[in-house]
N, CA, C and O atoms as a Maestro MAE file, in Angstrom:
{
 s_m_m2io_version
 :::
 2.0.0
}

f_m_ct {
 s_m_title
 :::
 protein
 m_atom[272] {
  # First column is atom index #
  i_m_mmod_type
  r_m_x_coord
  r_m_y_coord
  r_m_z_coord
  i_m_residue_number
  s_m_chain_name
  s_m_pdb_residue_name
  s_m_pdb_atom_name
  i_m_atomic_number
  :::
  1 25 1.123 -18.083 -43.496 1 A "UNK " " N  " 7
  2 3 2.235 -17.551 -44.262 1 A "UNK " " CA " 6
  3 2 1.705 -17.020 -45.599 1 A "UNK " " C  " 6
  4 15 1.015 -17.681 -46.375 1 A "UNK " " O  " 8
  5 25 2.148 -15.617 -45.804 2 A "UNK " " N  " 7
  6 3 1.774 -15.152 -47.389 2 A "UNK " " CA " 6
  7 2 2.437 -15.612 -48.541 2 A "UNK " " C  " 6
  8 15 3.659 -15.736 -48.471 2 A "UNK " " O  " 8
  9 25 1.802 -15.912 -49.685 3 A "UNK " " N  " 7
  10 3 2.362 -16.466 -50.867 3 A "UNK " " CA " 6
  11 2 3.393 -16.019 -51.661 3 A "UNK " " C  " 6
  12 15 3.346 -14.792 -51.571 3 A "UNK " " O  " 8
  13 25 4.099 -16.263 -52.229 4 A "UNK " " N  " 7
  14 3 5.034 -15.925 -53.008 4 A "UNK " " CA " 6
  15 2 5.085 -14.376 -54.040 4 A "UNK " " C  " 6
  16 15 5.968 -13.613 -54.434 4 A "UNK " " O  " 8
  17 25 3.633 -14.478 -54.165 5 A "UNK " " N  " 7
  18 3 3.565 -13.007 -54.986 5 A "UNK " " CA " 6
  19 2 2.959 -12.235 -54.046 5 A "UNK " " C  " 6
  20 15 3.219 -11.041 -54.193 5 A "UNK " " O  " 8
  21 25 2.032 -12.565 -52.861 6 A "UNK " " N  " 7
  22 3 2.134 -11.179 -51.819 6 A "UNK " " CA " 6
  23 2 2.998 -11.100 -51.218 6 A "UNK " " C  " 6
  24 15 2.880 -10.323 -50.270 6 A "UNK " " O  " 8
  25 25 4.227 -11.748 -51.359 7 A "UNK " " N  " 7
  26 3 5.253 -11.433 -50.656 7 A "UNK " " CA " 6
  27 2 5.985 -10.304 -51.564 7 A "UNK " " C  " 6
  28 15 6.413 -9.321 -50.958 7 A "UNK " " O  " 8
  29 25 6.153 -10.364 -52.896 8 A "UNK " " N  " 7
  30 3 6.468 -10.034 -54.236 8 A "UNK " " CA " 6
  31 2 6.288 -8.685 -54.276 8 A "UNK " " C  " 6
  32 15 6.988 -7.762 -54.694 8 A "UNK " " O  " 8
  33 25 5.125 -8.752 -53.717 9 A "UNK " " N  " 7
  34 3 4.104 -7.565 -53.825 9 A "UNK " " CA " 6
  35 2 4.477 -6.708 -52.741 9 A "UNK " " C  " 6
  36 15 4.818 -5.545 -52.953 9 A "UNK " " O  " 8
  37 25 4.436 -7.184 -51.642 10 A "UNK " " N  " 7
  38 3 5.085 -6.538 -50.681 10 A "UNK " " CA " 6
  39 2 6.405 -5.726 -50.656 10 A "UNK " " C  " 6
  40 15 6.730 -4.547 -50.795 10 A "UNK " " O  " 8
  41 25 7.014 -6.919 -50.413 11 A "UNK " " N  " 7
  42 3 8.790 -5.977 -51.429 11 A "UNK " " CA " 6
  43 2 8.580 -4.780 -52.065 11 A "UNK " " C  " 6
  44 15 8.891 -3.647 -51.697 11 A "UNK " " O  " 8
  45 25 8.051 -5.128 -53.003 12 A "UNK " " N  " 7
  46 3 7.491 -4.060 -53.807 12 A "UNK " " CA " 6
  47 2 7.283 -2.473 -53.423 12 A "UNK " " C  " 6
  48 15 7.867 -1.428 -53.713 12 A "UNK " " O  " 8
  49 25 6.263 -2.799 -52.703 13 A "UNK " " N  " 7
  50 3 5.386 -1.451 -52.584 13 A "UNK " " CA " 6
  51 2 6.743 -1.212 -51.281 13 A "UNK " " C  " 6
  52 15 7.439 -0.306 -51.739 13 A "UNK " " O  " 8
  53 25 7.321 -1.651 -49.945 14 A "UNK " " N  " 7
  54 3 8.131 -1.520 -49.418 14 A "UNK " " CA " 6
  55 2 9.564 -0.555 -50.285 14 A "UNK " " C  " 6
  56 15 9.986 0.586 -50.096 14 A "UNK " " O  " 8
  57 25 10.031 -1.766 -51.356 15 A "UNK " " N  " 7
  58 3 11.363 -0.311 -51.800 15 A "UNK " " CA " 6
  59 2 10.694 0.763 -52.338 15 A "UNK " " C  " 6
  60 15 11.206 1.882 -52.332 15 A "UNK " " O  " 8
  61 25 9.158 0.459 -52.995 16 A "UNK " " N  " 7
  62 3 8.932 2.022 -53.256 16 A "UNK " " CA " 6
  63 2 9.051 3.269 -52.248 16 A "UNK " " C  " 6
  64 15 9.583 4.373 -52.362 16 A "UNK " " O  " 8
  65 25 8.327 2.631 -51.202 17 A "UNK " " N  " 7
  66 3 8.032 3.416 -50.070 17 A "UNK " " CA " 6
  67 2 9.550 3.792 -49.611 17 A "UNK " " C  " 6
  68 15 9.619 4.928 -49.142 17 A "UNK " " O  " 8
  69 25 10.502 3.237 -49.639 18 A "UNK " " N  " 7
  70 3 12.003 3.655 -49.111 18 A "UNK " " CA " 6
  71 2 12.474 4.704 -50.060 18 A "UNK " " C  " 6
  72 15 13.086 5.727 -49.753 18 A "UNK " " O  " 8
  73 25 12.001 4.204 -51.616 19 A "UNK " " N  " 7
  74 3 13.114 5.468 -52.743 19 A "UNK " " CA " 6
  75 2 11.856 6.900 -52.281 19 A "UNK " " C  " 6
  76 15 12.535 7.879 -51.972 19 A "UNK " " O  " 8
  77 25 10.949 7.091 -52.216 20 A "UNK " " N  " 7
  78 3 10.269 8.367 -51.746 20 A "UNK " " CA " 6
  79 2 10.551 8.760 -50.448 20 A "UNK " " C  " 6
  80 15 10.687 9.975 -50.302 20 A "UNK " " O  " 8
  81 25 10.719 7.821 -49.126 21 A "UNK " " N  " 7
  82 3 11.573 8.871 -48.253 21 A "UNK " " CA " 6
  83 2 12.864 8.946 -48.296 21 A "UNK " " C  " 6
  84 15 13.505 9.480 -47.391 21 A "UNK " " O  " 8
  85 25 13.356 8.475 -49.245 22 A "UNK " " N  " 7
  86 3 15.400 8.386 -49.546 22 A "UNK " " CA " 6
  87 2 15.427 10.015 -50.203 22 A "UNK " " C  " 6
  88 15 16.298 10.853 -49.969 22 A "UNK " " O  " 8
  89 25 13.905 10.237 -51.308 23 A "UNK " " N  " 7
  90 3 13.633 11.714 -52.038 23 A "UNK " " CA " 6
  91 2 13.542 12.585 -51.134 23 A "UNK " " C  " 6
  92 15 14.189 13.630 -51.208 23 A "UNK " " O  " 8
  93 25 12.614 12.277 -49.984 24 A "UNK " " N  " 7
  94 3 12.289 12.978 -49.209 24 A "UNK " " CA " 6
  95 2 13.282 13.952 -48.070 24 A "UNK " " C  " 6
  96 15 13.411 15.165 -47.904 24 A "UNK " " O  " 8
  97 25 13.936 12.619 -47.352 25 A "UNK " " N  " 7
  98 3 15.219 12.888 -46.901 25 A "UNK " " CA " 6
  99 2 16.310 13.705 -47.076 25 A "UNK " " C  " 6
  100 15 16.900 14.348 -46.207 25 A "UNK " " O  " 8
  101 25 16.622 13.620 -48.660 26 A "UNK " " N  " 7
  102 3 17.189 14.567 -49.280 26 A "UNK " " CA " 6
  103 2 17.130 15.858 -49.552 26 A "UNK " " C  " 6
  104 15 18.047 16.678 -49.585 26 A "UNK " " O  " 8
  105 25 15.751 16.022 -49.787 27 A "UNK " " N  " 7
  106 3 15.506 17.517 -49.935 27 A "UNK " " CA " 6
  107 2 15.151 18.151 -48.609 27 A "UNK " " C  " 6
  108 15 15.230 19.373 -48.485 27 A "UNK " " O  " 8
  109 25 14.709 17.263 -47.468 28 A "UNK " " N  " 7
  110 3 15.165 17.850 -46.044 28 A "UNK " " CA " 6
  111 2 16.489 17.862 -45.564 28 A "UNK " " C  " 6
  112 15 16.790 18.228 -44.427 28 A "UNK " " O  " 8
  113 25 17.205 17.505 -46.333 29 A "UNK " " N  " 7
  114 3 18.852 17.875 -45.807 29 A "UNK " " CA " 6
  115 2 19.253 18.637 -46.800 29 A "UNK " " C  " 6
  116 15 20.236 19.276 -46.426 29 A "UNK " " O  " 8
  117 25 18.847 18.974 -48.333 30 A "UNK " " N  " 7
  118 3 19.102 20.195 -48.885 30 A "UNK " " CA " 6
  119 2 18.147 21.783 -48.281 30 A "UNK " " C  " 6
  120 15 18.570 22.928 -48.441 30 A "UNK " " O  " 8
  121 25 17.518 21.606 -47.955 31 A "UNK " " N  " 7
  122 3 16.704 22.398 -46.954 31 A "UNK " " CA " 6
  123 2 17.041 23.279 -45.753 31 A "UNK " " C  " 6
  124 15 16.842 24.480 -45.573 31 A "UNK " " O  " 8
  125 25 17.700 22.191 -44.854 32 A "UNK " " N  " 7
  126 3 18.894 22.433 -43.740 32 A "UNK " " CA " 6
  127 2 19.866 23.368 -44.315 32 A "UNK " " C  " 6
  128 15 19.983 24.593 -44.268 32 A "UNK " " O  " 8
  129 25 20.649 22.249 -44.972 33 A "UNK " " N  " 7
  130 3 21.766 23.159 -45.397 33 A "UNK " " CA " 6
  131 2 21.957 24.016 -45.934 33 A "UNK " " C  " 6
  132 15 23.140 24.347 -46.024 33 A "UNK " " O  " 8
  133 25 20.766 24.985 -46.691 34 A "UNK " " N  " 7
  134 3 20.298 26.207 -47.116 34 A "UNK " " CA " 6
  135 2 20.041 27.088 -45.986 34 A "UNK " " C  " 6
  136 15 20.304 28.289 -45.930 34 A "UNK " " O  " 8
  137 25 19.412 26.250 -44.950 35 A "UNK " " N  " 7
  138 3 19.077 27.431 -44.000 35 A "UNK " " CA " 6
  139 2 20.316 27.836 -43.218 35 A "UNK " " C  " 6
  140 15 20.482 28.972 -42.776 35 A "UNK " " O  " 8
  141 25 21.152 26.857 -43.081 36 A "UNK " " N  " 7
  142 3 22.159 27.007 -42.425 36 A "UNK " " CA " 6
  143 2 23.130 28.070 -43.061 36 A "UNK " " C  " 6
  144 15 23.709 28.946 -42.419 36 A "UNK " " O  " 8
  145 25 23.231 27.844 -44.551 37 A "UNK " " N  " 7
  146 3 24.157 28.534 -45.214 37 A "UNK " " CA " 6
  147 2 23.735 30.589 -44.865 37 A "UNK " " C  " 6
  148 15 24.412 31.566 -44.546 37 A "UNK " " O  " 8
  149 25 22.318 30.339 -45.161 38 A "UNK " " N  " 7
  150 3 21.441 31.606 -44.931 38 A "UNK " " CA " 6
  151 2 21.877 31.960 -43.303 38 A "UNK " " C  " 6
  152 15 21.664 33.143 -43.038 38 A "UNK " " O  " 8
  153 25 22.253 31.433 -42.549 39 A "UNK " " N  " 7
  154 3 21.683 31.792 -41.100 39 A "UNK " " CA " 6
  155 2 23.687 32.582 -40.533 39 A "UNK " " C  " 6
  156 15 24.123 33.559 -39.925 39 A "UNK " " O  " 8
  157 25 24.334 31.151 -41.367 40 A "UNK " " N  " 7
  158 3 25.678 31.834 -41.395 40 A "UNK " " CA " 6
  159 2 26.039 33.523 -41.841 40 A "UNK " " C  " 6
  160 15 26.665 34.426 -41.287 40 A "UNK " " O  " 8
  161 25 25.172 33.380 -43.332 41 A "UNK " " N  " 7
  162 3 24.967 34.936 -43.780 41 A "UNK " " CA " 6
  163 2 24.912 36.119 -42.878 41 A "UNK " " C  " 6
  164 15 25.635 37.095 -42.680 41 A "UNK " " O  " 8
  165 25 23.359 35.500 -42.225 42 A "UNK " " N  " 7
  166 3 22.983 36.690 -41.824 42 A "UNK " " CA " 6
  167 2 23.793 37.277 -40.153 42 A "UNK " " C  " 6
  168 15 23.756 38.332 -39.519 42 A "UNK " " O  " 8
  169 25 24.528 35.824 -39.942 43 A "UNK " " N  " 7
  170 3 25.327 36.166 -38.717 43 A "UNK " " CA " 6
  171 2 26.526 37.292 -38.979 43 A "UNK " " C  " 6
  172 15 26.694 38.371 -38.412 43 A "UNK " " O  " 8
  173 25 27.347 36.620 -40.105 44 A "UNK " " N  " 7
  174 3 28.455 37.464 -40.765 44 A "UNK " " CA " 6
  175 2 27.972 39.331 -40.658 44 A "UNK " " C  " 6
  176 15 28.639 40.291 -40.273 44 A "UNK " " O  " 8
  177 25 26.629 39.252 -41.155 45 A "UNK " " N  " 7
  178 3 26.226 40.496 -41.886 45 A "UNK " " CA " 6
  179 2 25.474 41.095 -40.466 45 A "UNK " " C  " 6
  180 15 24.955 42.172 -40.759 45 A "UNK " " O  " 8
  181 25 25.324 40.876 -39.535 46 A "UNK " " N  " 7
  182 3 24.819 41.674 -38.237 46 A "UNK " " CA " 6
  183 2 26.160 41.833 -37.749 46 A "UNK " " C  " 6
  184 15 26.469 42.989 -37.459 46 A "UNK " " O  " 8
  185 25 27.146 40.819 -37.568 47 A "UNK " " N  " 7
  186 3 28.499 41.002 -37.015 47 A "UNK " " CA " 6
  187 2 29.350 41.977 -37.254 47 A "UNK " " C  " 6
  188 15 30.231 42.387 -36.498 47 A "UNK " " O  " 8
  189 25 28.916 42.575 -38.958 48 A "UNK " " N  " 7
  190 3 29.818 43.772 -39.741 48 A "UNK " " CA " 6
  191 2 29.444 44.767 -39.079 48 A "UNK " " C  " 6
  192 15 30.217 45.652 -38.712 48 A "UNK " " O  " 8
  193 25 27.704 44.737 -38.749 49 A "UNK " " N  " 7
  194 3 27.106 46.279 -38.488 49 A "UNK " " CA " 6
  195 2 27.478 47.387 -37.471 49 A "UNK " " C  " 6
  196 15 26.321 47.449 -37.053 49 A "UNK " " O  " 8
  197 25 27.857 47.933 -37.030 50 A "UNK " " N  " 7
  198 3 28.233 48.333 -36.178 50 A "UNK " " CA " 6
  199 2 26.960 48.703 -34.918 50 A "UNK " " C  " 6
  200 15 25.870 49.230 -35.142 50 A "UNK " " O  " 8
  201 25 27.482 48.258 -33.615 51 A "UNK " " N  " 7
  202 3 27.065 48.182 -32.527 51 A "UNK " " CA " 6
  203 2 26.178 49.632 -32.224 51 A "UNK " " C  " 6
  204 15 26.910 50.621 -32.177 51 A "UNK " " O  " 8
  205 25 24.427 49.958 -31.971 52 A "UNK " " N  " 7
  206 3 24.421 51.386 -31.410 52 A "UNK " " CA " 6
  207 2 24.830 52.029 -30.494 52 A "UNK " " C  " 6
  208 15 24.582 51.359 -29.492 52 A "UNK " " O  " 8
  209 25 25.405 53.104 -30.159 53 A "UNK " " N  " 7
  210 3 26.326 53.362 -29.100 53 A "UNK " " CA " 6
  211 2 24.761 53.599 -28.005 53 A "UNK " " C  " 6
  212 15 23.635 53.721 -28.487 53 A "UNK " " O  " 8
  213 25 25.023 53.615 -26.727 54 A "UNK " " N  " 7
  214 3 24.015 53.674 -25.555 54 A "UNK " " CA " 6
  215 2 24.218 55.083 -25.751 54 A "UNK " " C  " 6
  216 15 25.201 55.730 -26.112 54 A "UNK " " O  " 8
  217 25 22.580 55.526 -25.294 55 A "UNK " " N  " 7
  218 3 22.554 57.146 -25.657 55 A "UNK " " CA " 6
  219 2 22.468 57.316 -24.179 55 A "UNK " " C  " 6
  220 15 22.103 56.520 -23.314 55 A "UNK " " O  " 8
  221 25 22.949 58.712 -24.087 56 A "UNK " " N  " 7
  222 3 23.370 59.515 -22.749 56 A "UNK " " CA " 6
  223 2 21.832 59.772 -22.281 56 A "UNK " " C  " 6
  224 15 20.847 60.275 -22.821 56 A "UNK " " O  " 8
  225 25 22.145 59.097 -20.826 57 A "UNK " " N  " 7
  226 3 20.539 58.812 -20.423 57 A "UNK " " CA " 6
  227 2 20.461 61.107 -19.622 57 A "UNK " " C  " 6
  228 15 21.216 61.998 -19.233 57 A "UNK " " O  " 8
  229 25 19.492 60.922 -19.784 58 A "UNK " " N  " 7
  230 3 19.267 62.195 -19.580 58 A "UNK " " CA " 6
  231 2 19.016 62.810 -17.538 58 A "UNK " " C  " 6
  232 15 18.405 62.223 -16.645 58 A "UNK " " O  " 8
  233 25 19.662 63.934 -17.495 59 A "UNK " " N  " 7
  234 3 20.071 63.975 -15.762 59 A "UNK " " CA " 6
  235 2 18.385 64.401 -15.235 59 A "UNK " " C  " 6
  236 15 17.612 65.283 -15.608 59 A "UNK " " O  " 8
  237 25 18.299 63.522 -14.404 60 A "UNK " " N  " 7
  238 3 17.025 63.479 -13.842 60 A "UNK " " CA " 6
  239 2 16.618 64.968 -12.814 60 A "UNK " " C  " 6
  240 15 17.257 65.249 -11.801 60 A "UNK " " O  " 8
  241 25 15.558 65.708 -13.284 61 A "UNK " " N  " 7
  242 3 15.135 67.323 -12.614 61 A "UNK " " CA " 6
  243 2 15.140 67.224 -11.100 61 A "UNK " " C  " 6
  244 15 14.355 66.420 -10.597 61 A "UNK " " O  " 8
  245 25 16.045 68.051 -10.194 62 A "UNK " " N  " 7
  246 3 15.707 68.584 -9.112 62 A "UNK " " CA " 6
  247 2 14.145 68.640 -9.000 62 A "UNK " " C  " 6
  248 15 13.419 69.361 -9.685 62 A "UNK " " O  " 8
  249 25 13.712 67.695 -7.949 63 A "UNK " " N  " 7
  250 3 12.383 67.772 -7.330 63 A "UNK " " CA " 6
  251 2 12.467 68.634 -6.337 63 A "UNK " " C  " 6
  252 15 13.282 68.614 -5.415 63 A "UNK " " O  " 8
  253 25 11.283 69.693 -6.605 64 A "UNK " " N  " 7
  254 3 10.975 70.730 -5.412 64 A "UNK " " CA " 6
  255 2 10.904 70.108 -4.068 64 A "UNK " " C  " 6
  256 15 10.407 68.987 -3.955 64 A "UNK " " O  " 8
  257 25 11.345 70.725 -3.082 65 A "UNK " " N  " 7
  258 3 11.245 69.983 -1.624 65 A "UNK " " CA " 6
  259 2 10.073 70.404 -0.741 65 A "UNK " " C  " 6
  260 15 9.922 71.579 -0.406 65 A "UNK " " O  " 8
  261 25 9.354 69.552 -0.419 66 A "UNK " " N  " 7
  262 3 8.206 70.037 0.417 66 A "UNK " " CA " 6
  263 2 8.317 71.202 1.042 66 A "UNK " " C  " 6
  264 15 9.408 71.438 1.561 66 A "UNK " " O  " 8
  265 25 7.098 72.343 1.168 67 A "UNK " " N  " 7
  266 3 7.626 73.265 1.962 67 A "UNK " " CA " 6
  267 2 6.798 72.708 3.341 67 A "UNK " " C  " 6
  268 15 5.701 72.151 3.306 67 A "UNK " " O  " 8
  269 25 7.585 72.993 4.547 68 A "UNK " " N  " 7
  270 3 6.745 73.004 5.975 68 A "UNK " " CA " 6
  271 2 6.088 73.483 6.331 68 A "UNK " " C  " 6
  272 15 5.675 73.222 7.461 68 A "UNK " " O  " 8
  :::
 }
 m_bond[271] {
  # First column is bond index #
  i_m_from
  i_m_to
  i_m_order
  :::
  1 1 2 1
  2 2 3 1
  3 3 4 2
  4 3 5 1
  5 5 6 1
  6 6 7 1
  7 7 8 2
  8 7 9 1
  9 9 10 1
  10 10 11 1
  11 11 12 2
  12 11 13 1
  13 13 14 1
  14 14 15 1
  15 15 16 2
  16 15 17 1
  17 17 18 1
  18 18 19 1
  19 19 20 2
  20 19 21 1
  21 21 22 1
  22 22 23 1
  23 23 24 2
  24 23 25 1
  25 25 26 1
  26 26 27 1
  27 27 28 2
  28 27 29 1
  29 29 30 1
  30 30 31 1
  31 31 32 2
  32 31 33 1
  33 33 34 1
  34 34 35 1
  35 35 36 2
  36 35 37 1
  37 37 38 1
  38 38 39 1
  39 39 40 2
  40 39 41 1
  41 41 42 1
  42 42 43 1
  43 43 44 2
  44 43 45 1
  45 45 46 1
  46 46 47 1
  47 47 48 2
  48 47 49 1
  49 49 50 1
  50 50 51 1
  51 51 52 2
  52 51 53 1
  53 53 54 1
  54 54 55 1
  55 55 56 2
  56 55 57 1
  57 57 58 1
  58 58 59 1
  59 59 60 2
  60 59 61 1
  61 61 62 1
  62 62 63 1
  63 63 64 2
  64 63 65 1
  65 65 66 1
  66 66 67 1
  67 67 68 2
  68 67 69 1
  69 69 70 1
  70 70 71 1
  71 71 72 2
  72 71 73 1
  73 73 74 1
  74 74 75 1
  75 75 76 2
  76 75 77 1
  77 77 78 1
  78 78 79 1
  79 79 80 2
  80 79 81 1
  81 81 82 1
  82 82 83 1
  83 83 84 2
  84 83 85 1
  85 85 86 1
  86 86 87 1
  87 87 88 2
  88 87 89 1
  89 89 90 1
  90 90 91 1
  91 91 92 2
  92 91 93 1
  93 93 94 1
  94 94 95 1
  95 95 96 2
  96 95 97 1
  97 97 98 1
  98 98 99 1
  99 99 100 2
  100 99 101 1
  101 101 102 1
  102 102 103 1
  103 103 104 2
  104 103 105 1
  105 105 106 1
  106 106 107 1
  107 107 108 2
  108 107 109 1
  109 109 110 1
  110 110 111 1
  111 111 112 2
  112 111 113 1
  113 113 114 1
  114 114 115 1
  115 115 116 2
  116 115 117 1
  117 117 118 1
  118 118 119 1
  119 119 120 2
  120 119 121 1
  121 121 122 1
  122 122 123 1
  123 123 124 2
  124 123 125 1
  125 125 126 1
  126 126 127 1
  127 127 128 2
  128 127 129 1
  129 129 130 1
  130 130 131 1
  131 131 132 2
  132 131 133 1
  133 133 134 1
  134 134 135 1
  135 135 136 2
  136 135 137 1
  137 137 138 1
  138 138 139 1
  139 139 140 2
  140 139 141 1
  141 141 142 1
  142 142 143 1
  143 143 144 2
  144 143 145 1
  145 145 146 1
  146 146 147 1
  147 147 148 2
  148 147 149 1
  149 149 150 1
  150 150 151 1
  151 151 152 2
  152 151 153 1
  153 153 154 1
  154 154 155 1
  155 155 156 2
  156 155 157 1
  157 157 158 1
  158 158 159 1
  159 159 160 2
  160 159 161 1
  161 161 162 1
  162 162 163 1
  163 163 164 2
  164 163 165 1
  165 165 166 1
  166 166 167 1
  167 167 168 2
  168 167 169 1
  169 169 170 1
  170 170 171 1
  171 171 172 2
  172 171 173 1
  173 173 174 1
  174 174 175 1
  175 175 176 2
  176 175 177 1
  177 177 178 1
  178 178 179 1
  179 179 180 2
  180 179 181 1
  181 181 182 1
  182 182 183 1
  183 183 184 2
  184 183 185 1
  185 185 186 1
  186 186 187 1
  187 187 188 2
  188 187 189 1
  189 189 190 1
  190 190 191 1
  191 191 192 2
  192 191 193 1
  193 193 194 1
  194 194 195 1
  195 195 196 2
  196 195 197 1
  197 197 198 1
  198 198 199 1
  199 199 200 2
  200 199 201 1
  201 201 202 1
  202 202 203 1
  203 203 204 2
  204 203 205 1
  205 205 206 1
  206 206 207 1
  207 207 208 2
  208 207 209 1
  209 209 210 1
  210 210 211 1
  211 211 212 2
  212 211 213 1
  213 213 214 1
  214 214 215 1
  215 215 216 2
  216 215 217 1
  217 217 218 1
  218 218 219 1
  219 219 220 2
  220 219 221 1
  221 221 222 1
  222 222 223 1
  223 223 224 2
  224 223 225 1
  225 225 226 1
  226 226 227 1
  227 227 228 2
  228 227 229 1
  229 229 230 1
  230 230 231 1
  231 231 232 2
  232 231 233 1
  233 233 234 1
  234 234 235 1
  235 235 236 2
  236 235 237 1
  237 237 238 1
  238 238 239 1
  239 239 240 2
  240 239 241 1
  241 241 242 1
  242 242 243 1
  243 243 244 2
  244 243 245 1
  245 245 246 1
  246 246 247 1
  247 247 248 2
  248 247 249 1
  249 249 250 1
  250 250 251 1
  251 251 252 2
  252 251 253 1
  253 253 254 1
  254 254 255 1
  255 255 256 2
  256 255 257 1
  257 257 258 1
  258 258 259 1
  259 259 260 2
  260 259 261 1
  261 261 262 1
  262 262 263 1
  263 263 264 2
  264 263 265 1
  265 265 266 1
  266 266 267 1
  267 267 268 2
  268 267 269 1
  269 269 270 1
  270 270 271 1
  271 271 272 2
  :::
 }
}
């Protein structure tokens, strides 16, 4: 069994280690929700654009017919 102050010690370095991924965490969910906000954007803003119309495919040339 560890002693009273490596236990101390432990604790320790443990909540540190929790408040840096609690930091961490956070700015990967402010991160997200930036991209998300961005991704909404850019949906809105392709949705405005208007569609290219299909271009008139062009009438394919009478092929000469073998002569016999």
């Amino acid at each position: 069994m560890a002693s009273a102050k490596q236990l101390e010690n432990i604790i320790k370095r443990k909540k540190a280690k929790l408040v840096k991924l609690n930091k961490e965490l956070a700015s990967e969910v402010a991160a997200v929700a930036k991209l998300e906000k961005d991704f909404a954007a850019q949906k809105k803003k392709e949705a405005d654009k208007p569609k290219p119309k299909a271009k008139a495919k062009a009438k394919a040339k009478a092929k000469a017919k073998p002569k016999k």
